[in-house]
Gaussian input, Z-matrix of N, CA and C with variables (Angstrom, degrees):
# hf/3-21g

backbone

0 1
 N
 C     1     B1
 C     2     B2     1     A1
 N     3     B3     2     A2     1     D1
 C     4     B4     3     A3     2     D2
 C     5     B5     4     A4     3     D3
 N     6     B6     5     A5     4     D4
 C     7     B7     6     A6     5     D5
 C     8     B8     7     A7     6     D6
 N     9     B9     8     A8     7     D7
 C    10    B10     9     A9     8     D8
 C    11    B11    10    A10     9     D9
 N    12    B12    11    A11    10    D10
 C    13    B13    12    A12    11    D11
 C    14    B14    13    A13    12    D12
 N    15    B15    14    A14    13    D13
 C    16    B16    15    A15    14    D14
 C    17    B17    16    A16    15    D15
 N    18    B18    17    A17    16    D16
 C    19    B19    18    A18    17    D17
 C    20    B20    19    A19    18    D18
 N    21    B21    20    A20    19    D19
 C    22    B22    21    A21    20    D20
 C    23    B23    22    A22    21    D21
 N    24    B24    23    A23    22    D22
 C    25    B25    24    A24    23    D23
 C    26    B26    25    A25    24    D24
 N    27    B27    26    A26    25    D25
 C    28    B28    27    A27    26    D26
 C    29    B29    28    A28    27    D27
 N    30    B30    29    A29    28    D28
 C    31    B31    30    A30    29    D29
 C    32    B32    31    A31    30    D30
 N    33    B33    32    A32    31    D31
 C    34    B34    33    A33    32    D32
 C    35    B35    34    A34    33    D33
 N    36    B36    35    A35    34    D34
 C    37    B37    36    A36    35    D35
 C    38    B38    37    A37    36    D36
 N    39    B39    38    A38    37    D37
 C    40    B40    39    A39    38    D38
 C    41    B41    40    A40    39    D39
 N    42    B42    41    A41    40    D40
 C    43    B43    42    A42    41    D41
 C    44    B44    43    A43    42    D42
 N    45    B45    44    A44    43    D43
 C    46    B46    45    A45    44    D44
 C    47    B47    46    A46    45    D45
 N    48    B48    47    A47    46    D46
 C    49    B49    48    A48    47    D47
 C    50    B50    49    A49    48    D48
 N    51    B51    50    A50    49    D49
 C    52    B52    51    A51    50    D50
 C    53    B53    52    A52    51    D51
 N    54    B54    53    A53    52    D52
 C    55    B55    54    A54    53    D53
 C    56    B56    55    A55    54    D54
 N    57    B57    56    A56    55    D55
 C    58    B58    57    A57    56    D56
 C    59    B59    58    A58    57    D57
 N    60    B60    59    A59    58    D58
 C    61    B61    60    A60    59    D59
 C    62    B62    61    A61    60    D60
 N    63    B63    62    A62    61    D61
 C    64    B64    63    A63    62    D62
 C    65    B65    64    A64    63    D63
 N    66    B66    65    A65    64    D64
 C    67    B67    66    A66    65    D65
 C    68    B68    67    A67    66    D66
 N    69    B69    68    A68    67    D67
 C    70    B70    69    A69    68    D68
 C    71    B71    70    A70    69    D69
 N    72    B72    71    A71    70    D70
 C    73    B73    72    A72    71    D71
 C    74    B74    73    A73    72    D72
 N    75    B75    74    A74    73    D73
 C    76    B76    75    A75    74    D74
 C    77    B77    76    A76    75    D75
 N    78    B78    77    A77    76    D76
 C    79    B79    78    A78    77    D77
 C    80    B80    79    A79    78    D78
 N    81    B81    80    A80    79    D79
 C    82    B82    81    A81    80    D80
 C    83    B83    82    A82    81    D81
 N    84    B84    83    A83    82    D82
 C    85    B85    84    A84    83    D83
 C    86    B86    85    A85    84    D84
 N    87    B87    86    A86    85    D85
 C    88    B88    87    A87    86    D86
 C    89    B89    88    A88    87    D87
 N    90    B90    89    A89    88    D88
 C    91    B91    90    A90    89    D89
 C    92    B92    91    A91    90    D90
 N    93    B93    92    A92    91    D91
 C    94    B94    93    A93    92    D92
 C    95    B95    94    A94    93    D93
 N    96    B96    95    A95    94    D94
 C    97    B97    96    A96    95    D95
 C    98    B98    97    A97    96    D96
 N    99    B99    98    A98    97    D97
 C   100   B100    99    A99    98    D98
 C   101   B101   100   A100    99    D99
 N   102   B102   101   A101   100   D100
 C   103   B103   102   A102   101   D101
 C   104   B104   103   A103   102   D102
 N   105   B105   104   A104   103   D103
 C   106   B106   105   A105   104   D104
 C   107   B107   106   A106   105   D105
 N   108   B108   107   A107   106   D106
 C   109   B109   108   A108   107   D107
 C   110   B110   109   A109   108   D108
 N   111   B111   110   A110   109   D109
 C   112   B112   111   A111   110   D110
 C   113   B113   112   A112   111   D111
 N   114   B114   113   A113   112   D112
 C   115   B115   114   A114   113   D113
 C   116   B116   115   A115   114   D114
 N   117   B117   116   A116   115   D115
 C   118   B118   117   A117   116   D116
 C   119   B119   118   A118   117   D117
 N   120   B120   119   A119   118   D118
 C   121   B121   120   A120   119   D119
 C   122   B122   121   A121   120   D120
 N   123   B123   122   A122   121   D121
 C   124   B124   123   A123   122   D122
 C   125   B125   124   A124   123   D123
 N   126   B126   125   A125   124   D124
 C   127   B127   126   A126   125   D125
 C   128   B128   127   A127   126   D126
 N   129   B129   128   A128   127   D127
 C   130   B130   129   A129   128   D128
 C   131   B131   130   A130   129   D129
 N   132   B132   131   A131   130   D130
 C   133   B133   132   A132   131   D131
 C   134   B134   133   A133   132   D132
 N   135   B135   134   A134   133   D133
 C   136   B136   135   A135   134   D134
 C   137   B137   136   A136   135   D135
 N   138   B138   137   A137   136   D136
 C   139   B139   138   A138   137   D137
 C   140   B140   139   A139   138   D138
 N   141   B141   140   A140   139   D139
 C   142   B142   141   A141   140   D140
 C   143   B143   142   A142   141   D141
 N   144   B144   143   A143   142   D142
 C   145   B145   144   A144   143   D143
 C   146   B146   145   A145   144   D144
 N   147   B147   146   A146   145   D145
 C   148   B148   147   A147   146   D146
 C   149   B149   148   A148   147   D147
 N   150   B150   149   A149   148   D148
 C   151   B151   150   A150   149   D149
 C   152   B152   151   A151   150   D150
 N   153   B153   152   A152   151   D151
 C   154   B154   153   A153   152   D152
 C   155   B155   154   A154   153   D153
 N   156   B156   155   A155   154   D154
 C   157   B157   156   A156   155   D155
 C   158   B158   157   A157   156   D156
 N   159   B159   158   A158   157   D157
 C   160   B160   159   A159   158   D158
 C   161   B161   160   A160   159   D159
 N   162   B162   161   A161   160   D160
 C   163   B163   162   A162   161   D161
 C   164   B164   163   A163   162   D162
 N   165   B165   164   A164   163   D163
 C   166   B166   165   A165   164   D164
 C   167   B167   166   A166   165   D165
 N   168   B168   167   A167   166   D166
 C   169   B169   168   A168   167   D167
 C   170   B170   169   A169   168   D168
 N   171   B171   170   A170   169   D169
 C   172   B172   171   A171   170   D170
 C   173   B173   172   A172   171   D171
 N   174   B174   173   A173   172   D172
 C   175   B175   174   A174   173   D173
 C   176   B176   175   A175   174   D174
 N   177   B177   176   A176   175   D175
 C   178   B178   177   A177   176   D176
 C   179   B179   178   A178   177   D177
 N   180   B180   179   A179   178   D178
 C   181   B181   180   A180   179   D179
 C   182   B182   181   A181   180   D180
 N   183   B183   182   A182   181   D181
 C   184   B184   183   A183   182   D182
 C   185   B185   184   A184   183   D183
 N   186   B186   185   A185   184   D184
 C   187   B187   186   A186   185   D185
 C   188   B188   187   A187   186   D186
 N   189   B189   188   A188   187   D187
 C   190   B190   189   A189   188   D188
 C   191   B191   190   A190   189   D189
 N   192   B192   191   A191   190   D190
 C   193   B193   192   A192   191   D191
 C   194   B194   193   A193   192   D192
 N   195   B195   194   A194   193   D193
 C   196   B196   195   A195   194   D194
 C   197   B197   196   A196   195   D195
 N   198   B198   197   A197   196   D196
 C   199   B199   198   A198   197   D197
 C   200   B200   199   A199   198   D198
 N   201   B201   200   A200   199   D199
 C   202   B202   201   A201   200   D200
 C   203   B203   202   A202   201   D201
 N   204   B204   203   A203   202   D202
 C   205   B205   204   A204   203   D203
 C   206   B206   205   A205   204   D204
 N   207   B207   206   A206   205   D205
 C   208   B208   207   A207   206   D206
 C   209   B209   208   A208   207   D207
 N   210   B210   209   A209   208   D208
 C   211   B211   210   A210   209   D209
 C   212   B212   211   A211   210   D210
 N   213   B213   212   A212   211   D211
 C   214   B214   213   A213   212   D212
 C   215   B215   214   A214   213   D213
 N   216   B216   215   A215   214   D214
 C   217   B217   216   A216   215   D215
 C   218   B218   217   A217   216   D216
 N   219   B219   218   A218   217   D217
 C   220   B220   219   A219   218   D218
 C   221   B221   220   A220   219   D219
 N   222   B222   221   A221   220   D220
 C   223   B223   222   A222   221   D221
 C   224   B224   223   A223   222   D222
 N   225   B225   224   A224   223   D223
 C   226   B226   225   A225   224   D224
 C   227   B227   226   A226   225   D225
 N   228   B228   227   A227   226   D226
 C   229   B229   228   A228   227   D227
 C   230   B230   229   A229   228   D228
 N   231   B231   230   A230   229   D229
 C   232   B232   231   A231   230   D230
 C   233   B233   232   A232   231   D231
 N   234   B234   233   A233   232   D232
 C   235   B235   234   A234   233   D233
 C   236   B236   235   A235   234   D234
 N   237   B237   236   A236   235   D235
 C   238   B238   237   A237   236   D236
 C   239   B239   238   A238   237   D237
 N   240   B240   239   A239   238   D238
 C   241   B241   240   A240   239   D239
 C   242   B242   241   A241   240   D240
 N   243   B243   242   A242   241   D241
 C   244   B244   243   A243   242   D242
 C   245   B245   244   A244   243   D243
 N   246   B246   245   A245   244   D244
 C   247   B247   246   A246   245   D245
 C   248   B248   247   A247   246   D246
 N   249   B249   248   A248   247   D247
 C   250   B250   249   A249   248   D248
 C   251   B251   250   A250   249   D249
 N   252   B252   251   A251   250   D250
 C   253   B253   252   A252   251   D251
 C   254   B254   253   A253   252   D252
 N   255   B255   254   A254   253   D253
 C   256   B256   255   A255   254   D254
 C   257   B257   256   A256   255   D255
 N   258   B258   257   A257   256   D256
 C   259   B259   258   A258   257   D257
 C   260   B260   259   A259   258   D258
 N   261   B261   260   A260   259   D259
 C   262   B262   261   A261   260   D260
 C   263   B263   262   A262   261   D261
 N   264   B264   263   A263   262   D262
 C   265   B265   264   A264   263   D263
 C   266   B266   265   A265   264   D264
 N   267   B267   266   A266   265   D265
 C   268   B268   267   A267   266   D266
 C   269   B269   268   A268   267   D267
 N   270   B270   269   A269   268   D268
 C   271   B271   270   A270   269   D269
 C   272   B272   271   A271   270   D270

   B1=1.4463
   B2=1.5189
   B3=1.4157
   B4=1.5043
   B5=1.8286
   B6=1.5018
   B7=1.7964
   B8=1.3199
   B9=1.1760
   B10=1.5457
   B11=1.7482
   B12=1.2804
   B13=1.1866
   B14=1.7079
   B15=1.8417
   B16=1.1117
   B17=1.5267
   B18=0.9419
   B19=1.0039
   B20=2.3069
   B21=1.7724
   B22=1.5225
   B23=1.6214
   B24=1.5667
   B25=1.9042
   B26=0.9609
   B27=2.0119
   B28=1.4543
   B29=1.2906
   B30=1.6806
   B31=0.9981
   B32=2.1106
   B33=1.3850
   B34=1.4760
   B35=1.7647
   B36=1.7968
   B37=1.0929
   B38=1.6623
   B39=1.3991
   B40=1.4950
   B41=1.5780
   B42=1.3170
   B43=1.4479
   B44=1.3497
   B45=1.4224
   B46=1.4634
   B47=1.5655
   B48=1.7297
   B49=1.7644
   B50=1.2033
   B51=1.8212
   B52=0.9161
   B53=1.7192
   B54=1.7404
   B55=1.6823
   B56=1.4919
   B57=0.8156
   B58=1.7052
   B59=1.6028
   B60=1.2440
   B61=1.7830
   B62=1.9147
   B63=1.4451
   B64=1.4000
   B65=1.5691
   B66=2.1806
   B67=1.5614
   B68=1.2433
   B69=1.6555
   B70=1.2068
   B71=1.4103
   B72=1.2944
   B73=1.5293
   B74=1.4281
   B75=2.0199
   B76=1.2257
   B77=1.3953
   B78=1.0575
   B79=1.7315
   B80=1.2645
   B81=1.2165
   B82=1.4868
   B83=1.7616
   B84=1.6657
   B85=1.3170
   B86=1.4111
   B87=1.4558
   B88=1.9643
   B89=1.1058
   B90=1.6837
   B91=1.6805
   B92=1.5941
   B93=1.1028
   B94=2.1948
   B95=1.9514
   B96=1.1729
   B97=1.8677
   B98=1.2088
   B99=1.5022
   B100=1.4587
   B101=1.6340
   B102=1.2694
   B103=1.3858
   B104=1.5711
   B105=1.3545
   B106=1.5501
   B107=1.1745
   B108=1.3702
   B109=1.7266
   B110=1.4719
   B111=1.9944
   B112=1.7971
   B113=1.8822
   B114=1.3009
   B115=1.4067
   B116=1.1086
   B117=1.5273
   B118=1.2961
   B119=1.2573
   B120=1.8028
   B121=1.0002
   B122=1.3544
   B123=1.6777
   B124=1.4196
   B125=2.0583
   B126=1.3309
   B127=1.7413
   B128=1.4118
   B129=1.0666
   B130=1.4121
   B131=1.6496
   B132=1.1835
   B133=1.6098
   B134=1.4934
   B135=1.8752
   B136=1.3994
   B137=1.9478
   B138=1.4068
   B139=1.7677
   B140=1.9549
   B141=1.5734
   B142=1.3306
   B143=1.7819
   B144=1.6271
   B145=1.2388
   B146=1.5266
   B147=1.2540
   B148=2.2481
   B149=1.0757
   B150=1.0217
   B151=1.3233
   B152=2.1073
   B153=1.6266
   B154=1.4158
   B155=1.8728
   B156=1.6290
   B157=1.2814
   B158=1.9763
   B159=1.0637
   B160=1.3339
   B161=1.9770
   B162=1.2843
   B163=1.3988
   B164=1.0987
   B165=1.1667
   B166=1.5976
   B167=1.7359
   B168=1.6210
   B169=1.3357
   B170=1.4569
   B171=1.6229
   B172=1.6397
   B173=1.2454
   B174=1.0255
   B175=1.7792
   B176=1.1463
   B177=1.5162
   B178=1.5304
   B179=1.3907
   B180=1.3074
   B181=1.2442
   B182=1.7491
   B183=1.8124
   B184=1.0328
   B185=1.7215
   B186=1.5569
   B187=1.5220
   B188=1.4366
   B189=1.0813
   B190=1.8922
   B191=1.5380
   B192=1.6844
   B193=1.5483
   B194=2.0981
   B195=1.0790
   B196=2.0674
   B197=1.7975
   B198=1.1418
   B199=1.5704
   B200=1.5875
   B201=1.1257
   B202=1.2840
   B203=1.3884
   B204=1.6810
   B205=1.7786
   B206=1.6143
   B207=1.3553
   B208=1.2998
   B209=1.6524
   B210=1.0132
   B211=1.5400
   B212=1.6976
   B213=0.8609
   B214=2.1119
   B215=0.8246
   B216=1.4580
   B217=1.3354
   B218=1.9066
   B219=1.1118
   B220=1.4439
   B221=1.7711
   B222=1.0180
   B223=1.4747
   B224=1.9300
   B225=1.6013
   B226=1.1594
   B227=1.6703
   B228=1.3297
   B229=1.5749
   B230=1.7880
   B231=0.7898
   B232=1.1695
   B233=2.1821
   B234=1.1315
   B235=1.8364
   B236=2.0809
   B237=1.0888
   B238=1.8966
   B239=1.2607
   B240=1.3236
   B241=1.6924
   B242=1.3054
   B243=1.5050
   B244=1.5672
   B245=1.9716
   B246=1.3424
   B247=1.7486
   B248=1.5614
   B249=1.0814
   B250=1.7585
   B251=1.2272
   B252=1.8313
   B253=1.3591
   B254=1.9754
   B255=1.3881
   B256=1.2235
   B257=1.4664
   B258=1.5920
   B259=1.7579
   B260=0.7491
   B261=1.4127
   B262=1.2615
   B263=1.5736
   B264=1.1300
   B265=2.1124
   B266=1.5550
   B267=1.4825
   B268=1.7270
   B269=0.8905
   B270=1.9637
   B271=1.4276
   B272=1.9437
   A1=110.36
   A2=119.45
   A3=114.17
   A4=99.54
   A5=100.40
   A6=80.43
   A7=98.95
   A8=136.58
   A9=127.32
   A10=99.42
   A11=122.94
   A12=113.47
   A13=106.21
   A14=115.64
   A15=76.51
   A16=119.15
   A17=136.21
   A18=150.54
   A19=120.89
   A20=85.45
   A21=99.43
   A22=84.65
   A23=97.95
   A24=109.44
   A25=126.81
   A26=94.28
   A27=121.22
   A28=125.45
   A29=105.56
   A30=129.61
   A31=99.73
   A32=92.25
   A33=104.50
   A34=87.82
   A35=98.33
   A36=113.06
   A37=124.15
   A38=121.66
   A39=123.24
   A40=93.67
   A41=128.15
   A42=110.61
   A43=110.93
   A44=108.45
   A45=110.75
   A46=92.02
   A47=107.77
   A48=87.66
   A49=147.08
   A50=91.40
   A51=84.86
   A52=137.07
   A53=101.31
   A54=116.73
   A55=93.33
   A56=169.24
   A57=154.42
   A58=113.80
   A59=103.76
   A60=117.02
   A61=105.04
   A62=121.24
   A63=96.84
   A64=104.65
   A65=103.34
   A66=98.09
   A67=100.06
   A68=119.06
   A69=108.81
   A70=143.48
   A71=108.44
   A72=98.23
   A73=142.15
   A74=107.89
   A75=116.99
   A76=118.62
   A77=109.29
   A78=134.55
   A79=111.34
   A80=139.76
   A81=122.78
   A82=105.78
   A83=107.77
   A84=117.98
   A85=103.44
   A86=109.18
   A87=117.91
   A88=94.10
   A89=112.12
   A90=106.98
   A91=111.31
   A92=76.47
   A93=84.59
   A94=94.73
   A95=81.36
   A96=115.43
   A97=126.86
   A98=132.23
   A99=132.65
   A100=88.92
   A101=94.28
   A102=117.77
   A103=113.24
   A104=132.60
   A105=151.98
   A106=104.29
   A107=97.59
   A108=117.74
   A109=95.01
   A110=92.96
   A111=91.20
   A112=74.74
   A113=110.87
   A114=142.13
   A115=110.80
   A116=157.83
   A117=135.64
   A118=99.21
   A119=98.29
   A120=157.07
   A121=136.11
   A122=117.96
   A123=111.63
   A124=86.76
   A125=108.18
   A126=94.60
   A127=100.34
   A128=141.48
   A129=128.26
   A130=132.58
   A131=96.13
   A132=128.82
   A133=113.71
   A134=103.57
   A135=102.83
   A136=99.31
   A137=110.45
   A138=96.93
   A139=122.73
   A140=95.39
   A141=91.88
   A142=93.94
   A143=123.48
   A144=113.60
   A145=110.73
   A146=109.82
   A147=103.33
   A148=107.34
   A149=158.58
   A150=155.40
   A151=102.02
   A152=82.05
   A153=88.08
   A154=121.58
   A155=98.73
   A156=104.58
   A157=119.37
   A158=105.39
   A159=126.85
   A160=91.54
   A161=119.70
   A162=113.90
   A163=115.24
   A164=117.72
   A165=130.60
   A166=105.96
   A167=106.10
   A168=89.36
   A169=124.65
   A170=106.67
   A171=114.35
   A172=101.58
   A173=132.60
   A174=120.69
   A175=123.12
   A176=118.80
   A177=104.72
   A178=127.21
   A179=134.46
   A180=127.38
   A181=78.32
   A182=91.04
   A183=118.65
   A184=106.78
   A185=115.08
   A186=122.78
   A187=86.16
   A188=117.48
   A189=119.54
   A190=108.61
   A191=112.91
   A192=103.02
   A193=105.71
   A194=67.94
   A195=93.50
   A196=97.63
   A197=95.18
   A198=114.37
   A199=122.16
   A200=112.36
   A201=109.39
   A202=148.08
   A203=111.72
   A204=123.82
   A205=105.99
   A206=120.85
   A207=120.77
   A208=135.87
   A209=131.91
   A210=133.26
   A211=112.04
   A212=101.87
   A213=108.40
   A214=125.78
   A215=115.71
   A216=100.53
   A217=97.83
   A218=103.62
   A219=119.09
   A220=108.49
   A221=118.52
   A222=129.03
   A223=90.86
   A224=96.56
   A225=126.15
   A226=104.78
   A227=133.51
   A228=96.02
   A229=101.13
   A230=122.86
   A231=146.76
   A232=106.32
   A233=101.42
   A234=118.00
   A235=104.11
   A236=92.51
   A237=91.35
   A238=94.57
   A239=88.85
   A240=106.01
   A241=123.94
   A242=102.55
   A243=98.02
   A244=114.52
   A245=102.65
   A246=121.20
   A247=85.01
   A248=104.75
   A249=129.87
   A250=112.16
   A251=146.26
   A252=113.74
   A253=83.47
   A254=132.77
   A255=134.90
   A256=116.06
   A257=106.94
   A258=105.48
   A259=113.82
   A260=149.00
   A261=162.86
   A262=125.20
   A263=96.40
   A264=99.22
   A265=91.03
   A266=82.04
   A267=115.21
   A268=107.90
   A269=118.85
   A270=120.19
   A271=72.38
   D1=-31.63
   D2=-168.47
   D3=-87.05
   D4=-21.24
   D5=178.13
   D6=-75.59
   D7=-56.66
   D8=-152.39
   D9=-66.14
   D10=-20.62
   D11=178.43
   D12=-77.58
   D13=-35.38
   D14=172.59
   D15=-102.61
   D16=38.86
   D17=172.91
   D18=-75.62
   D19=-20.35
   D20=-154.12
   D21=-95.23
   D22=-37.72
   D23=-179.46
   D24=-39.89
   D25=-55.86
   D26=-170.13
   D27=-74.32
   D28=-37.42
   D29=161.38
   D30=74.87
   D31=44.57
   D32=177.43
   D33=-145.25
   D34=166.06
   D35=169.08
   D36=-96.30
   D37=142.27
   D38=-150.64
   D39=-141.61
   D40=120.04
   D41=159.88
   D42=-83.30
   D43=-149.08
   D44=-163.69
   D45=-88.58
   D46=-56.65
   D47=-179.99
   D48=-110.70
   D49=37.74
   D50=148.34
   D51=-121.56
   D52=17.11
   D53=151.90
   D54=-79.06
   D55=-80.95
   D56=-171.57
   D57=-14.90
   D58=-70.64
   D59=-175.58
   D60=-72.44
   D61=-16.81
   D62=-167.05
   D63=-114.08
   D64=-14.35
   D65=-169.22
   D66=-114.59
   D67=-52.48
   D68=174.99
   D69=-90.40
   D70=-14.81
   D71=148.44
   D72=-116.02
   D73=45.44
   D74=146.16
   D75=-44.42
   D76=136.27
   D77=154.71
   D78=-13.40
   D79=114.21
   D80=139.78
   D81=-152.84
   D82=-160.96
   D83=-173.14
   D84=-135.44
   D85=148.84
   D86=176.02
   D87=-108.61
   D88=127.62
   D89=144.82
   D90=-105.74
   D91=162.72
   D92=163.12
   D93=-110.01
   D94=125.42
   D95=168.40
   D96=-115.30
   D97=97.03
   D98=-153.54
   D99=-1.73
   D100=117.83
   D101=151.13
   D102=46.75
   D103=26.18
   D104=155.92
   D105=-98.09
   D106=166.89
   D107=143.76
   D108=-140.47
   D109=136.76
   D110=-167.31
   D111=-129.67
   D112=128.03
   D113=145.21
   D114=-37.79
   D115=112.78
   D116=107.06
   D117=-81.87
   D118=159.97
   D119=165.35
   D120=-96.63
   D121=146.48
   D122=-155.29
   D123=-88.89
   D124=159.73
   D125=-165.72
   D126=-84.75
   D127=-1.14
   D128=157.93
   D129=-59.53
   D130=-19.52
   D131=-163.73
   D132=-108.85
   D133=-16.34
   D134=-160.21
   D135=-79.77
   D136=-37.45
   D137=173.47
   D138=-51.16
   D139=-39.37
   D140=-160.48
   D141=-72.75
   D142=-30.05
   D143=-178.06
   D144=-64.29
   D145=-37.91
   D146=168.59
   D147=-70.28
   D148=0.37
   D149=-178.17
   D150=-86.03
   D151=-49.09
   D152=-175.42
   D153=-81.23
   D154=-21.15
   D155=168.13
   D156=-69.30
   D157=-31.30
   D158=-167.12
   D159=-74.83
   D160=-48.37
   D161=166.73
   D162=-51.96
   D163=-56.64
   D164=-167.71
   D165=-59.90
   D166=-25.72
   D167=-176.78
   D168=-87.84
   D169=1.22
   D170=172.36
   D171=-81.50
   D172=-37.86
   D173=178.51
   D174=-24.43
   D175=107.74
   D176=179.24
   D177=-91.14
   D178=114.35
   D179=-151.35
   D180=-119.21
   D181=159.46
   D182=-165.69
   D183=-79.30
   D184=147.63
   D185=-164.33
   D186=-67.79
   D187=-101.66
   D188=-176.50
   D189=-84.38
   D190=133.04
   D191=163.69
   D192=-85.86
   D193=163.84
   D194=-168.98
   D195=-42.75
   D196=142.25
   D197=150.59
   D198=-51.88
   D199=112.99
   D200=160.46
   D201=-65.97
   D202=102.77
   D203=-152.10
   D204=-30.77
   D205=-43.12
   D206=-146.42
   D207=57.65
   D208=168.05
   D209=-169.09
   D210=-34.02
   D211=119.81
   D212=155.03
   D213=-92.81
   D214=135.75
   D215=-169.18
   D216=-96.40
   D217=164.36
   D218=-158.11
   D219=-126.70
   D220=150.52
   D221=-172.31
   D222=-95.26
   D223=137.97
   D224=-157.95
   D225=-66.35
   D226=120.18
   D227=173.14
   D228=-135.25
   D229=126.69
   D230=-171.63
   D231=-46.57
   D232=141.66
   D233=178.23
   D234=-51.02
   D235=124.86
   D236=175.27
   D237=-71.29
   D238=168.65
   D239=-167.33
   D240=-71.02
   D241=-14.39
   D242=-178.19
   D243=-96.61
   D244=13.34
   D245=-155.56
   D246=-84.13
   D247=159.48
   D248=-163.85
   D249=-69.23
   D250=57.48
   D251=-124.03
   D252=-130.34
   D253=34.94
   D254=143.98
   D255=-63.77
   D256=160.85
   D257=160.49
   D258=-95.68
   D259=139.30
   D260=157.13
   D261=-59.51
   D262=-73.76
   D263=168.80
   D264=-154.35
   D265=151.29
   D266=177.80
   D267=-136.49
   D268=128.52
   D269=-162.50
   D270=-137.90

């Protein structure tokens, strides 16, 4: 998804490896910055990485994702006949 997106930006053609070898695994370093992580980039790499941030920033992602249902309760159904249904040990 991120090549063809940047591909639409760039408005050049990109295969797969070679957006692999030229965008995403350029060179760079992570810091942590009160409470960031800020990316640099090696500066050869740094246009094609805005190019790709600038896509990324039309993405419309959703305001809140959904609540999670939690447990259902389920109608009871009994062990098939061939299921393990002796006791074993009782302490």
């Amino acid at each position: 998804m991120l090549r063809i997106e940047y591909e639409d930006k760039a408005g050049s053609c990109f295969d797969l490896r070679r957006f692999q070898r030229d965008v995403l695994k350029a060179g760079g370093r992570v810091v942590k910055h009160s409470r960031r992580l800020v990316l640099y980039v090696a500066q050869a790499a740094a246009p094609f990485w805005q190019q790709l941030v600038d896509c990324l920033s039309r993405w419309k992602l959703p305001a809140r994702f959904p609540q999670p249902q939690g447990a259902r309760l389920r109608d009871w159904v009994p062990a098939p006949a061939h299921a393990f249904q002796k006791e074993v040990r009782r302490e």
